[in-house]
C-alpha positions, 0 to 999 in steps of 0.5 A, spaced: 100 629 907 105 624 903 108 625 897 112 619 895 109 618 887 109 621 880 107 620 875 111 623 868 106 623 861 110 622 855 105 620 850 102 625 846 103 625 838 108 630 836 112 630 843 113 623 845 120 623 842 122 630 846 124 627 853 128 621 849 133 628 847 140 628 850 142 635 854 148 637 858 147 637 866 148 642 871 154 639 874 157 638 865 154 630 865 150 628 859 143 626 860 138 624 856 131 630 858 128 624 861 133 622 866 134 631 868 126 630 869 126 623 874 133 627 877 127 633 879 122 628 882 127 625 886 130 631 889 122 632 891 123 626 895 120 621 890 121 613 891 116 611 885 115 613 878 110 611 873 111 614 866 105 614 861 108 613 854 105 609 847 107 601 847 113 602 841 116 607 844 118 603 851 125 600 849 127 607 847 124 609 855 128 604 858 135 606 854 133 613 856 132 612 863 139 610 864 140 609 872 132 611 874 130 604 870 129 601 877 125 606 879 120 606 874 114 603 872 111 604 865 103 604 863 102 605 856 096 609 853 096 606 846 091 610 842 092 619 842 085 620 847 088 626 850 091 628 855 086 627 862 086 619 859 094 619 860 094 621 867 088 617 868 092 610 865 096 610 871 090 610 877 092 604 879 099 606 880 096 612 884 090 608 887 088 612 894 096 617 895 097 624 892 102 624 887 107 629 883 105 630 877 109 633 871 109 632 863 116 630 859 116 636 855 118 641 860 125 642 865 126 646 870 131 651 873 130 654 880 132 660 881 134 658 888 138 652 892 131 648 892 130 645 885 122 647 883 118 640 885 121 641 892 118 646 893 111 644 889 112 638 894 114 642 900 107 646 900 103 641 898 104 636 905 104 644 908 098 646 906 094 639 905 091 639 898 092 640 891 097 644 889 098 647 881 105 650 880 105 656 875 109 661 873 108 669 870 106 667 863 106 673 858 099 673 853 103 671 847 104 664 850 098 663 852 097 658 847 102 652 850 098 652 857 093 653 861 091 659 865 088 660 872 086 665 876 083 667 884 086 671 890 092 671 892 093 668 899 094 674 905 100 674 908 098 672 914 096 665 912 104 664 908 110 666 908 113 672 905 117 668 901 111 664 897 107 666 893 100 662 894 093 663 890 086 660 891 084 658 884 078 659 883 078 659 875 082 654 870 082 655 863 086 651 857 090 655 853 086 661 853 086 666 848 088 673 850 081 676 849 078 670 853 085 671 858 083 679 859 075 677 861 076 672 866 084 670 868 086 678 870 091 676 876 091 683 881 099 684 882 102 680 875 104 685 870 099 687 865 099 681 860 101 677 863 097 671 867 099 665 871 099 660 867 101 653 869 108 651 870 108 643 867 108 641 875 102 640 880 101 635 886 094 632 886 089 627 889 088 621 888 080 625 887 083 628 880 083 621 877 075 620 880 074 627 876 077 625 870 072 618 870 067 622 871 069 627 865 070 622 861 064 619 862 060 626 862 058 625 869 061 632 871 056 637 872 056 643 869 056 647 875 062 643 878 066 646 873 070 654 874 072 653 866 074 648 860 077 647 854 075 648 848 078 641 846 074 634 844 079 630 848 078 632 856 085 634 858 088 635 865 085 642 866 078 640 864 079 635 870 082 640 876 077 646 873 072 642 878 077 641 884 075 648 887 068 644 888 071 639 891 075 642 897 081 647 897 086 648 891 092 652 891 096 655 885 104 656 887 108 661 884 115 657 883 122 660 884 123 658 878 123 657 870 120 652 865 122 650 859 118 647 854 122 643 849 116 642 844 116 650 842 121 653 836 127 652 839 126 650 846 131 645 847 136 650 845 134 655 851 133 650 856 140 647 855 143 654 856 139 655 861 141 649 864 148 650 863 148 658 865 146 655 871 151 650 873 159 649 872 160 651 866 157 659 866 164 663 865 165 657 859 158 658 856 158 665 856 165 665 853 163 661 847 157 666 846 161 672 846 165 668 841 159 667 837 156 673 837 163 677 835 164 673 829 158 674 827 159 682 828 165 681 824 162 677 819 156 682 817 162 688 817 166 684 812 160 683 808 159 691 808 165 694 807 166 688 801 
């Protein structure tokens, strides 16, 4: 299985503006979220791109794609349908391949030399199905993701360094006493669950289970779980996967960073610059802060 498309959403309400934010790579260059998102996919082995984004915000995208421009195909959703109706607005860019598929208000910083999608990627053509990257996520953020759960692979079937587990359940962003019910992972934590990761490879029969959804063609029995929403969303769609063939859960070597949670930019970028070049300086200037603001309160209370 090849895996040379992605497709990048941009478009929700509230989150439209995040990939436009302007951060410092690894290497010390200025970058916009949207250009260190396309440098991911690339590093995948990626050669197209098609980001889903609201029809106003384009001349904003085009600037902020910077040298990814040429590489990149936009499809707009003019009006807030959800979530499964962005990534279905680029079916015809997907037509019959899989494809990469990550949202615009998450980076990536791998804990290994391989960057995080590559080694979504890479399972992906091993294995030859749908692959969700997921990541152990504690309950207390159970209302940004959606959870899955099933049985991890025996180890004769991977390889020690992989973590791969057949999904048998997803549920959007859970609460935790639903989570405790139904998501338990044997292995994880307690309180914690693997929840997604902003990243999965999928087959074009996602975008023919979002038709069916949209249209209320699912059948009740070919869902694991739902979401409680209005608006289908993505995890409506591959809740139904498990039905259709083998869906895999692989958990990355890595973290993600959602920008739209309170202060997500900032831990990104000190994730992004720990992990790069610039760490002694970084943690020099954090020291720096953190003394002043010592000395600060101990001037305050001998005053």
């Amino acid at each position: 299985m090849q895996v040379r498309k992605a497709v990048i959403t941009a478009a929700a309400p509230r989150q439209n503006r995040l990939p436009l934010q302007q951060l410092v790579d690894s290497s010390g260059e200025d970058k916009t979220a949207l250009q260190l998102i396309v440098d991911e996919t690339a590093a995948a082995g990626i050669e197209e791109i098609c980001l889903v984004i609201r029809p106003e915000d384009q001349q904003a995208y085009e600037l902020a794609a910077g040298p990814h421009l040429a590489a990149i195909q936009f499809v707009h959703q003019p009006e807030p349908l959800g979530y499964a109706d962005a990534i279905h607005r680029a079916a015809d860019f997907v037509a019959n391949d899989a494809f990469l598929h990550l949202v615009g208000d998450h980076l990536y910083v791998s804990s290994t030399g391989v960057p995080c999608a590559k080694q979504l990627v890479d399972v992906a053509k091993e294995y030859k199905c749908s692959v969700s990257a997921v990541q152990s996520t504690r309950e207390s953020m159970l209302p940004y993701f959606g959870v899955v759960s099933g049985p991890r692979l025996p180890q004769s079937q991977q390889p020690k360094s992989q973590r791969l587990y057949e999904i048998e359940h997803v549920i959007e962003k859970p609460t935790p006493t639903l989570a405790e019910q139904e998501l338990v992972t044997p292995g994880l934590r307690s309180g914690h669950y693997l929840g997604f990761f902003g990243m999965h490879v999928l087959t074009a029969d996602v975008m023919s289970l979002i038709s069916d959804l949209t249209r209320g063609d699912l059948a009740s029995g070919d869902l694991a779980s739902t979401s409680n929403g209005n608006k289908p969303c993505l995890s409506d769609a591959v809740a139904a996967l498990p039905s259709r063939g083998r869906y895999l859960a692989h958990q990355i070597e890595g973290t993600r960073y959602n920008l739209g949670v309170k202060y997500g930019l900032l831990k990104a970028q000190l994730a992004i610059g720990l992990s790069g070049r610039d760490r002694d300086e970084i943690l020099v200037g954090i020291m720096d802060l953190l003394s002043n603001r010592v000395e600060g309160q101990n001037v305050e209370c001998t005053a």
